[in-house]
LUMVO-592090 format. One line per field, with one value per residue (C-alpha): residue number from 1; x, y, z. Coordinates in nm, 4 decimals. Layout:
<sites>
guvo = NUM ...
X = X ...
Y = Y ...
Z = Z ...
</sites>
This chain:
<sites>
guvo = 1 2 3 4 5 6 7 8 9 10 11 12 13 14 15 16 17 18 19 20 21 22 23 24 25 26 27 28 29 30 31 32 33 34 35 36 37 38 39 40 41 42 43 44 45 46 47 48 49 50 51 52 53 54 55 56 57 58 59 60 61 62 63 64 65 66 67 68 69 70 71 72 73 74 75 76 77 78 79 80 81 82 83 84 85 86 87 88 89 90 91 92 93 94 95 96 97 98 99 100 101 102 103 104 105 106 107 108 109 110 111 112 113 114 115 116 117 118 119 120 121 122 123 124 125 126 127 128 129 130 131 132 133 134 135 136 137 138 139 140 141 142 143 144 145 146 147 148 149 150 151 152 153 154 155 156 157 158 159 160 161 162 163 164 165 166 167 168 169 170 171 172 173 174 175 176 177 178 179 180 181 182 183 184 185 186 187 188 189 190 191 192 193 194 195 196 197 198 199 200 201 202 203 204 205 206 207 208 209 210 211 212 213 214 215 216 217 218 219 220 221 222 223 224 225 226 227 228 229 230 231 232 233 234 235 236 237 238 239 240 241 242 243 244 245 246 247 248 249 250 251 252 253 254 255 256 257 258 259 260 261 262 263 264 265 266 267 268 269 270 271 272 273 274 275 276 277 278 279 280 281 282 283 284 285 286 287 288 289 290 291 292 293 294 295 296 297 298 299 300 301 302 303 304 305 306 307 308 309 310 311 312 313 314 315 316 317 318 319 320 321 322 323 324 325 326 327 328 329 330 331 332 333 334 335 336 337 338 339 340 341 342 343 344 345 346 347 348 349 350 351 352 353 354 355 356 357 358 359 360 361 362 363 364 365 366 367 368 369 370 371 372 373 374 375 376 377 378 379 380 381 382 383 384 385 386 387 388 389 390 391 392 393 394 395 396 397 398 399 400 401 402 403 404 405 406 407 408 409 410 411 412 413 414 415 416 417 418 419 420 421 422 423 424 425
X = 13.2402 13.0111 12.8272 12.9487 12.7299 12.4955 12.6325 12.4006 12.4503 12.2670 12.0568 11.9615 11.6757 11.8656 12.1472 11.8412 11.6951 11.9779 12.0813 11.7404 11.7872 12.1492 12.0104 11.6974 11.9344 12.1646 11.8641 11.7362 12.0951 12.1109 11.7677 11.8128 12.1740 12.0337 11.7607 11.9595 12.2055 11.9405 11.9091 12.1589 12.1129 11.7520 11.9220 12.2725 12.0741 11.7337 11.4618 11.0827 10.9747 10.6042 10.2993 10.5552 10.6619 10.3117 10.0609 10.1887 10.4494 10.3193 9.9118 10.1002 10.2860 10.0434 9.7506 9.9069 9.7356 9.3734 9.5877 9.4845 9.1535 9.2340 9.1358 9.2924 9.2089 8.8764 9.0593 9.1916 9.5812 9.6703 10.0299 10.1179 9.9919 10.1205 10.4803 10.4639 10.3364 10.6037 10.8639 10.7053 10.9201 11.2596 11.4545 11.3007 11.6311 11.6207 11.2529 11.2512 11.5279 11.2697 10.9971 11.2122 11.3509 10.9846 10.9642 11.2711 11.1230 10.7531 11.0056 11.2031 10.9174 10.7862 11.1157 11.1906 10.8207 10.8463 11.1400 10.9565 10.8642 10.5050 10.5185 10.6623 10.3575 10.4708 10.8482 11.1624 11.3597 11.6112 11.3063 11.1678 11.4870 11.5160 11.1692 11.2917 11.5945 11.4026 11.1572 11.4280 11.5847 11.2275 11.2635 11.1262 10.9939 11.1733 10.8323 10.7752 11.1418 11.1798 10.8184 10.6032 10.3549 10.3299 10.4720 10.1173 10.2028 10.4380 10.2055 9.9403 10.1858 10.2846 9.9172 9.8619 10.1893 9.9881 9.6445 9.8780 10.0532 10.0546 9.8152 10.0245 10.0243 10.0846 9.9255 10.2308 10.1915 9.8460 9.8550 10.0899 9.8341 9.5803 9.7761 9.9538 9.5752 9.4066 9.6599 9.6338 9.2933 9.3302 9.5502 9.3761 9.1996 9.3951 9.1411 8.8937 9.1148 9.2728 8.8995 8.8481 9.1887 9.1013 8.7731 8.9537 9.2031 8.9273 8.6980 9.0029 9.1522 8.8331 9.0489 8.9165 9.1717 9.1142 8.7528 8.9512 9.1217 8.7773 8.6142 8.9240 8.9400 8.5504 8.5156 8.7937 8.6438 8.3220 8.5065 8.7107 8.3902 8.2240 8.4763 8.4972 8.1447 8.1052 8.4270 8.3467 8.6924 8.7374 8.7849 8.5688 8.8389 8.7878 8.9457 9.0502 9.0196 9.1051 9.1969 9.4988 9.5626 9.5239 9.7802 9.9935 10.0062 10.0388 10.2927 10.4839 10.4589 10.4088 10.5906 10.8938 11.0149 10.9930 11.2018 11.4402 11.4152 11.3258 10.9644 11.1022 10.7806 10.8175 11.1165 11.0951 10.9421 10.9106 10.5361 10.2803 10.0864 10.3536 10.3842 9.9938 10.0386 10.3402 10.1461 9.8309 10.0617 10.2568 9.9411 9.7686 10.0839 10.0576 9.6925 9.7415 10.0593 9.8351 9.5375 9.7716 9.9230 9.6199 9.4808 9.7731 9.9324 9.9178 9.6742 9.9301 10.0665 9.6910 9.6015 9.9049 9.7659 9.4683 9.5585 9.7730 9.4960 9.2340 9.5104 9.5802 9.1819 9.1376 9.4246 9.3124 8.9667 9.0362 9.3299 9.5036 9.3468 9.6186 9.6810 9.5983 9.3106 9.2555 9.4096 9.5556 9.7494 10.0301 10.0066 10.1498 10.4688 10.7558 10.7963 10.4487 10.2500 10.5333 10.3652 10.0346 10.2761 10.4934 10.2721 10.1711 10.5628 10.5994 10.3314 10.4944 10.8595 10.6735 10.4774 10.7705 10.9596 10.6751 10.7599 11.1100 10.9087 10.9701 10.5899 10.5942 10.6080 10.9786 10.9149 10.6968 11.0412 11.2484 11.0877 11.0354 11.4027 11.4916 11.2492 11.3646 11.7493 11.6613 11.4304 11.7121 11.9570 11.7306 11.7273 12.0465 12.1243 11.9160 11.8557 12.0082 11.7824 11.9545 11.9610 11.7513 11.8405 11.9999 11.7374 11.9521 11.6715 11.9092 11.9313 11.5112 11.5320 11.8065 11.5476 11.2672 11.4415 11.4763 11.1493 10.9315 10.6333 10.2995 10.5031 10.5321 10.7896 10.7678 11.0486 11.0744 11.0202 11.1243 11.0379 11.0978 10.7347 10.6456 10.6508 10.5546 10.4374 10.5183 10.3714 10.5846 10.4751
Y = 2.8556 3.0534 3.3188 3.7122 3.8788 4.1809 4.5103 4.7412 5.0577 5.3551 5.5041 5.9449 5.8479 5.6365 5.9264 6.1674 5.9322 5.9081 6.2899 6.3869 6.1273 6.2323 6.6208 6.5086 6.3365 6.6221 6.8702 6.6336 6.6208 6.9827 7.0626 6.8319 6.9551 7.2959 7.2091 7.0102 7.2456 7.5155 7.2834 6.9888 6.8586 6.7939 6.4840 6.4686 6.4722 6.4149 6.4329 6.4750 6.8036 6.8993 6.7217 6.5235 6.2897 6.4286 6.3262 6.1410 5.8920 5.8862 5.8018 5.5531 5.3845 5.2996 5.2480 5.1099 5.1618 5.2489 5.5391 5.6474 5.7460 5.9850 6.2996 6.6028 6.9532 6.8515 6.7333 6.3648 6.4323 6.1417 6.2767 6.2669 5.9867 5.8190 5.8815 5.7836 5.4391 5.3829 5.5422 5.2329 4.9960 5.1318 5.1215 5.4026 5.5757 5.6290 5.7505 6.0975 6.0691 5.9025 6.1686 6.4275 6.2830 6.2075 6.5650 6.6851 6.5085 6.6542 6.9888 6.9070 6.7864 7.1460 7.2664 6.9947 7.0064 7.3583 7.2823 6.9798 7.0442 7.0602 7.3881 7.5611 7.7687 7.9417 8.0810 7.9678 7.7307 7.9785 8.1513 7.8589 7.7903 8.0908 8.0535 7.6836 7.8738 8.1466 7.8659 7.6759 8.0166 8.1958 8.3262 8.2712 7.9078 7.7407 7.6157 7.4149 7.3134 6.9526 6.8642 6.6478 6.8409 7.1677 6.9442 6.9673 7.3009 7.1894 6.9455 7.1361 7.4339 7.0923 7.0396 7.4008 7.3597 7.0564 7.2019 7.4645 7.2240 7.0761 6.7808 6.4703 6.2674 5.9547 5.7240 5.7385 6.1557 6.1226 5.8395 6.0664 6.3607 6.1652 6.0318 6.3825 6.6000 6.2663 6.2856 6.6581 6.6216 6.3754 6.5803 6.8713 7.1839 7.2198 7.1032 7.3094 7.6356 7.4506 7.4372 7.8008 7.8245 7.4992 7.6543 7.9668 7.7698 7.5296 7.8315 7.9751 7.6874 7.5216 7.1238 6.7965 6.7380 7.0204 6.8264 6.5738 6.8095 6.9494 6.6222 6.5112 6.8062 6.8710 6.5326 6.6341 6.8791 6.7724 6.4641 6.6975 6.9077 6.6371 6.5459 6.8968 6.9013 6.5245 6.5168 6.8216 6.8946 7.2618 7.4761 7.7765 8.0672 8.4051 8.5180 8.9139 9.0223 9.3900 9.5616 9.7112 9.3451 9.2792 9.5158 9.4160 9.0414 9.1167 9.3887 9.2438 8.8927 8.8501 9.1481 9.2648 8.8835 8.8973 9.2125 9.1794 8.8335 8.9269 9.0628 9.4178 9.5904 9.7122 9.8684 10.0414 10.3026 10.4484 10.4609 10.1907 10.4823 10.5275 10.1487 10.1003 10.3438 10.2096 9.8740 10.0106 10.1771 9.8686 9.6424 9.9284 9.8888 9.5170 9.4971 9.7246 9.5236 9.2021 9.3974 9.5062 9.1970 8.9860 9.3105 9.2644 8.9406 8.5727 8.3078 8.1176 8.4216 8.5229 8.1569 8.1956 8.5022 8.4127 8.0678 8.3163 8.4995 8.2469 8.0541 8.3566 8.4679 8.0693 8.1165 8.4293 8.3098 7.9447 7.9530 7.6596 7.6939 7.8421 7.8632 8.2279 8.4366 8.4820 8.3703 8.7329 8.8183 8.5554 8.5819 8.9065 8.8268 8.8179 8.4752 8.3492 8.0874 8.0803 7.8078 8.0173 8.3247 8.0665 8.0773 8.4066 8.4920 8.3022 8.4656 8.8262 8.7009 8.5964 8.9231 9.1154 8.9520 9.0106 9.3215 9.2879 9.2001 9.4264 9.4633 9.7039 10.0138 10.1697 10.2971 9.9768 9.7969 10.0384 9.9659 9.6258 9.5694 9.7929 9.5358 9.2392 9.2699 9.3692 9.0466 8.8734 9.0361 8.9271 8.6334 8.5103 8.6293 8.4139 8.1304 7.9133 7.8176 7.7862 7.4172 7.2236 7.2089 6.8655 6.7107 6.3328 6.1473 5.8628 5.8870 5.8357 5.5668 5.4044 5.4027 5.2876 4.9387 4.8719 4.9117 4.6239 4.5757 4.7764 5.0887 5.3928 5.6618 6.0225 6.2100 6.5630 6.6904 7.0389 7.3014 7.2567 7.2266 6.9330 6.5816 6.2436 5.9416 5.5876 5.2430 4.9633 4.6728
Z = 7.8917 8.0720 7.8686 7.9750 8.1847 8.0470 8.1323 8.2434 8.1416 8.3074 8.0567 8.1426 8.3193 8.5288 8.5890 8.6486 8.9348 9.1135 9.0810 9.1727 9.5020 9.5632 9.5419 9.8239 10.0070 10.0232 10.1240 10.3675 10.5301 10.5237 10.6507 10.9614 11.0867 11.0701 11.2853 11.5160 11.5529 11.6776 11.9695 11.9851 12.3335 12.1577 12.0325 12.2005 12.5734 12.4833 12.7494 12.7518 12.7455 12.8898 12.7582 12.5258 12.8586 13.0803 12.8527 12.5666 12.6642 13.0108 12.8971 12.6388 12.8784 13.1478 12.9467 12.6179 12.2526 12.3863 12.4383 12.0763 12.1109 12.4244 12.3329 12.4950 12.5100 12.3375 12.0305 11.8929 11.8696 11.6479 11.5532 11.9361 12.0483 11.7508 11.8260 12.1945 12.1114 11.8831 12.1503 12.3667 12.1117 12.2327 12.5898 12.8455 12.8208 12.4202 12.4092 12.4251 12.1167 11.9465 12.0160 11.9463 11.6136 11.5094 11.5729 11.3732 11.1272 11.0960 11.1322 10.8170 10.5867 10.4841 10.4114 10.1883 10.0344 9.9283 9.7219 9.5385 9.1675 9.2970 9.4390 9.1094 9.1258 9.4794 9.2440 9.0853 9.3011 9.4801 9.5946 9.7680 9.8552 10.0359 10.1865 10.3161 10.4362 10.6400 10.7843 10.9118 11.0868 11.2187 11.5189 11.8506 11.7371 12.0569 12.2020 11.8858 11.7806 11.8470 12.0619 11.9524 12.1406 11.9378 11.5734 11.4616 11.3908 11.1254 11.0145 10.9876 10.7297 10.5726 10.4960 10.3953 10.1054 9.9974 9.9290 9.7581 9.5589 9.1904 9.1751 9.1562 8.8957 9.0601 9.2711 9.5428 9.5181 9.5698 9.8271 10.0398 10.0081 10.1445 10.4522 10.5348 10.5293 10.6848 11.0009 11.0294 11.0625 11.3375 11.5196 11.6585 11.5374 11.2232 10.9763 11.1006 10.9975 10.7083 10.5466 10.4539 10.2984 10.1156 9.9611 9.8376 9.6544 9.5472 9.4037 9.2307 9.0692 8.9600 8.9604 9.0584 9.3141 9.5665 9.5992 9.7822 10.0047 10.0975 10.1467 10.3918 10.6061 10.6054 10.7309 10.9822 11.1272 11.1615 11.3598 11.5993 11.6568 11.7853 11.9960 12.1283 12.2009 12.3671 12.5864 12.7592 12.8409 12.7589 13.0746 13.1027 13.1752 13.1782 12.8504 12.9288 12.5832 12.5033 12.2342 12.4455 12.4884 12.1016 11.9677 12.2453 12.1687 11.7847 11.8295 12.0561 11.9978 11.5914 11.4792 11.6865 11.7000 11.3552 11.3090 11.5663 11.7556 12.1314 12.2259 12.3537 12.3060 12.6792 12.6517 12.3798 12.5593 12.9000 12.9764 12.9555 12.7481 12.5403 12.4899 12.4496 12.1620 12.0238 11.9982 11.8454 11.5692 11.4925 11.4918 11.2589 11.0063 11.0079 10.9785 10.6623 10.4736 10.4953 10.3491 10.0850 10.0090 10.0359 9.7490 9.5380 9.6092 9.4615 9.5459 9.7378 9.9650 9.9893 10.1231 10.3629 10.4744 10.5312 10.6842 10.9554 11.0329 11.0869 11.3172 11.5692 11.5348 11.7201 11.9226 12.0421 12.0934 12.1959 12.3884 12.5779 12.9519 13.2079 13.5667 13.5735 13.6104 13.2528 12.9421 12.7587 13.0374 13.0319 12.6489 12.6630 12.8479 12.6073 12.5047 12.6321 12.4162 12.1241 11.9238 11.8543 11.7148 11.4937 11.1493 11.1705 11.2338 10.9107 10.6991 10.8255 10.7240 10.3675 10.2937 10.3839 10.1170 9.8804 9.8661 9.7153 9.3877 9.0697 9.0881 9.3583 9.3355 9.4017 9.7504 9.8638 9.7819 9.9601 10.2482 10.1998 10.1686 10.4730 10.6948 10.5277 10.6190 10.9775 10.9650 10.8334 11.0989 11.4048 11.2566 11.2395 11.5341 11.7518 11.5627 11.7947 12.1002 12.4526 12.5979 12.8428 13.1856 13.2672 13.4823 13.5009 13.3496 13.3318 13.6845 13.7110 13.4323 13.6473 13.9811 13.7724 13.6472 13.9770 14.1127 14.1674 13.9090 13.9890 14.1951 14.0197 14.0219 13.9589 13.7059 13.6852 13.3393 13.1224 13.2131 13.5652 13.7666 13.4931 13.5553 13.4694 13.6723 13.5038 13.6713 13.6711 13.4794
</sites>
């Protein structure tokens, strides 16, 4: 007779593995229909949006892998480029889904990092929980919800919760470090900012692993500057600083989103005095929580401040080059340049809740709590970003099958006035 089979019984660190991967899964499942349900045509009708279909997928495309090494805007942008070559391994039709999942993806990972056991150090779980929760609902983030253009923004706060972070213990932890702050500094400007925050943490820990954090992103940045200063591509644009211009763009587009969704700084009042004043007032206030939170608060909200600050200091400085006359001007419009407002947003919606802490003094709270439920009120309200318009890109994928290799074929792209040109091959 055959002799009876072992049984394998699950011993508790067995049950613990699989609870911890049924809880992941679970958050990962969560994290992702929220997301996709701020924007489902993002995956329901997918289609290229900007530089995701205009520069990516279209440089990818007709010149293949060498497509890599293209630098844009000055920079290397590894994470983009990345994605469209592997978008290259699927049907036309089913590429932008795969660009915008890659996206969703890069979207999710913070989220689901924060709540890791290595960022104990940041609170107790249902605090990062609710920090998870209020990333996955900030406001005014349509501009980099689901691109693959402006995802290096949420690689680049991924990379930030890692320097942050516990130092893993194992070689898969540490391995994933690496990769994660090694692609970030590939992929634009990041690394550059990302530096200073790493030093601070570095000089107040005093651990061997932040070294290695240093080391990546030095090295990082010292690659991207040379590519900013051999490809020659920045545009020389009349900038239009002011400091008018400076409390308007923080006002309007950092805190009022914040607070109550929509940029409504001009109509809050009914002179552009009035408003100019308004501004100055509100960029005062702000200006003087951070100073008081980055005087009272923990090493990891003061790196988050300070990351924030250091971000909108380059994007004020080193702006994307526009159409316009100047760069400030079209900054100002409600809704104008979304992605460089996003982490500061984030770092306002953090400081705020700050102040909830038994720490602060009774009236600091008071406040605190009044701002935080109209943050949470704007919030909710809008979280949900309005669709694309249908632009029948099956229609163009349909007319480019049928063209004969080498002849190329234009497709309109969102937002309307973008397009992409594809070769035939």
């Amino acid at each position: 007779m055959p002799h009876p089979q072992p049984v394998h019984k699950l011993t508790p660190g067995r049950h613990g593995n699989l609870r911890a991967l049924a809880w992941w899964l679970v958050a990962f499942v969560i994290i992702m229909a929220i997301l996709i349900l701020r924007r489902p045509d993002a995956v329901l009708s997918p289609q290229f949006y900007a530089d995701d279909g205009h520069t990516w997928f279209q440089q990818a495309y007709n010149d293949g892998v060498k497509s890599l090494v293209y630098t844009y805007g000055g920079y290397f942008q590894t994470l983009s480029r990345l994605a469209a070559v592997v978008a290259l391994s699927v049907p036309l039709i089913r590429a932008p889904l795969v660009l915008n999942l890659i996206a969703l993806l890069v979207e999710a990972a913070p989220p689901l990092f924060l709540m890791s056991p290595r960022m104990r150090n940041v609170g107790s779980l249902t605090l990062r929980a609710f920090l998870a929760l209020l990333y996955l609902i900030v406001p005014k983030a349509a501009e980099v919800h689901a691109s693959i253009t402006n995802a290096p923004f949420n690689l680049a706060l991924l990379a930030f919760l890692i320097i942050l972070a516990e130092v893993p213990a194992s070689p898969s932890g540490r391995g994933f470090d690496v990769a994660v702050l090694t692609l970030t500094s590939l992929t634009g400007p990041f690394c550059i900012v990302l530096f200073p925050v790493a030093l601070l943490v570095a000089a107040a820990r005093r651990r061997g692993g932040t070294i290695v954090h240093l080391v990546i992103l030095g090295g990082g940045a010292l690659v991207q500057g040379f590519a900013l200063l051999f490809t020659g591509e920045r545009i020389h644009q009349k900038l239009g600083a002011s400091f008018a211009g400076f409390c308007h763009i923080v006002a309007g587009q950092v805190v009022l989103p914040v607070l109550q969704g929509p940029n409504r700084l001009d109509q809050l009042a009914h002179s552009s005095a009035t408003v100019a004043a308004l501004s100055c007032l509100i960029t005062c206030l702000l200006i003087l929580l951070f100073l008081y939170a980055f005087w009272r608060g923990s090493l990891e909200l003061r790196s988050f401040i300070l990351f924030a600050v250091l971000l909108l200091a380059a994007a004020l400085a080193f702006p994307t080059p526009n159409a316009t006359s100047d760069h400030w001007g079209p900054m100002q419009a409600p809704g104008g340049a979304g992605r460089y407002w996003y982490i500061p947003g984030m770092a306002l919606m953090a400081t705020l809740l700050w102040l909830l802490g038994r720490e602060r003094p009774l009236g600091v709270r008071a406040v605190g709590a009044v701002l935080v439920c109209c943050m949470l009120f704007g919030a909710t309200k809008r979280w949900r970003f309005a669709p694309f318009p249908d632009l029948h890109f099956a229609e163009y994928v349909q007319q480019f099958e049928q063209l004969p290799r080498g002849h190329s074929l234009e497709i309109p792209l969102n937002p309307p006035g973008w397009s992409m040109t594809l070769f035939k091959k």
